[in-house]
C-alpha positions, -999 to +999 in steps of 0.1 A: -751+282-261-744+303-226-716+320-244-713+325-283-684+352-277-652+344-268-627+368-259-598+349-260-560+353-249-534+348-273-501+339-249-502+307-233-536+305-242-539+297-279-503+301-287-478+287-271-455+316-260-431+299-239-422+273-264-421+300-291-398+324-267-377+297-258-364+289-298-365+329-304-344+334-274-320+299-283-314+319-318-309+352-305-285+338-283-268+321-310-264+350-334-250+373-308-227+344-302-235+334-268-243+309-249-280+294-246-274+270-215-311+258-204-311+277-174-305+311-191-336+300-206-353+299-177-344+329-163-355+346-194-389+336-188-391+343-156-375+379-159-399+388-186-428+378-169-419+398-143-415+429-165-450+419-181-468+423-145-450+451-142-464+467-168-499+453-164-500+465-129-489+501-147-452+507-128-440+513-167-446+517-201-445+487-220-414+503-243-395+498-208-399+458-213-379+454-242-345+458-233-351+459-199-358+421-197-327+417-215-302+441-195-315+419-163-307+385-180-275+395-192-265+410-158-280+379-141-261+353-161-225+380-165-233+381-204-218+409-224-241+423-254-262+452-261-298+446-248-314+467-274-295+447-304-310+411-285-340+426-284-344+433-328-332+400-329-357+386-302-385+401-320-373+392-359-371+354-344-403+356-321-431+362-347-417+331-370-424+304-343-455+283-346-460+264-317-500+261-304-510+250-274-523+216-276-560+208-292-556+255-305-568+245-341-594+215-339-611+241-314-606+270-332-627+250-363-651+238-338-659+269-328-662+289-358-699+284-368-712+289-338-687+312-316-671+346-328-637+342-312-618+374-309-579+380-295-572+398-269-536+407-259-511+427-243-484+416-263-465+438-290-485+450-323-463+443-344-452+408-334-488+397-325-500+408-360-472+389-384-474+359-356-509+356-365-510+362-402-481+334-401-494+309-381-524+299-404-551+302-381-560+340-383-592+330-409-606+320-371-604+352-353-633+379-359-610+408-349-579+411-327-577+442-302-543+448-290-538+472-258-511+495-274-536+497-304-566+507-279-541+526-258-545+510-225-540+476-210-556+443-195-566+440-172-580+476-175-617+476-175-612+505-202-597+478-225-623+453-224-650+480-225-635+493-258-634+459-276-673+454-267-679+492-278-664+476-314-678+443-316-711+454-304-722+463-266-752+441-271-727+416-270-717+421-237-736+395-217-730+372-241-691+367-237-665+348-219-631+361-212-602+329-218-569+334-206-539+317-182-533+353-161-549+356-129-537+392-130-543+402-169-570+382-182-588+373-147-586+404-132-597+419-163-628+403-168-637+410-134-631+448-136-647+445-168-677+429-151-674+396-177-670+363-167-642+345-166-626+309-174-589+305-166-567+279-186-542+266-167-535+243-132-569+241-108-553+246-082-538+283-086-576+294-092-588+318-072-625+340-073-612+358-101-622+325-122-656+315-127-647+286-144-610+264-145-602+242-179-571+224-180-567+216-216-586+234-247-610+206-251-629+216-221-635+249-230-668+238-255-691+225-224-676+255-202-694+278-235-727+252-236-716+242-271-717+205-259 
């Protein structure tokens, strides 16, 4: 195989975030009694990802996201509830969703005799960990390195240079970086100096991406598995 390390995205890239923020957000809604028209929905996505690249690019801290994101969606849509009480809810909901993006498991056990597959994400401890240990697929993960856990961030190169320091520097030439952010994973594994393969459309690629897939399946012959 080229690659027999992957060092995989967990957003959008194995699990499906925006299908799991969408229900978390629908019930938050709910239980503070408001209401969860579809394009609230949508600008909730796109507000947080904007507070995500925020943080990524280091304006703020990443405690700044949390009701943040919420105090814009509720001024946006003239809603009247306390962003910090949305946000326990958000988070309580968030981690009990199991939606995977499409073909996650059958390459998850494809991979696991031949490929040590370890998370990488930006995304909060706490909710990342009981996500995982709830969704039923962490026996396929090596390790998973979380940036508040390391203290920095993708696409740091500190970040990436601290999960090889754990999973063995040898290791390094070795490994392909996976994700659907042109600014977090991308840009990470270039500052990292690690190659790259971006999951999402072919035509947003840019030299960031060494290699485009557009669905999980294509990932094995990107790795030289088949």
């Amino acid at each position: 195989m080229k690659y027999d390390v992957l060092l995989a995205d967990l957003d959008d890239t194995l699990f499906d975030f925006t299908a799991s923020a969408r229900q978390a957000l629908a019930e938050t809604l709910a239980r503070l009694e408001l209401p969860a028209a579809e394009a609230c929905l949508r600008d909730y996505l796109e507000i947080n990802q904007r507070w995500w690249e925020r943080f990524e690019r280091g304006e703020i801290p990443k405690s700044a996201i949390y009701t943040g994101r919420f105090a814009d969606l509720f001024a946006r849509r003239g809603l009247r509830a306390d962003p910090a009480e949305a946000n326990a809810i958000y988070k309580d909901r968030l981690w009990r969703q199991r939606n995977f993006m499409p073909g996650c498991e059958a390459l998850l056990r494809q991979l696991q005799p031949v490929c040590e597959v370890y998370v990488i994400t930006n995304g909060t401890a706490e909710t990342q960990k009981r996500r995982i240990a709830a969704s039923g697929l962490a026996q396929y993960f090596r390790g998973v390195f979380i940036s508040e856990e390391l203290d920095c961030r993708k696409p740091e190169k500190r970040f990436f240079d601290l999960v090889l320091a754990q999973i063995g520097p040898e290791k390094r030439g070795r490994a392909l970086v996976l994700g659907d952010s042109l600014t977090s994973d991308m840009q990470g594994g270039r500052n990292a100096g690690l190659p790259t393969c971006f999951y999402g459309d072919a035509a947003r690629a840019d030299g960031r991406c060494d290699y485009t897939i557009q669905a999980l399946s294509q990932l094995p012959a990107v790795l030289g598995l088949s």
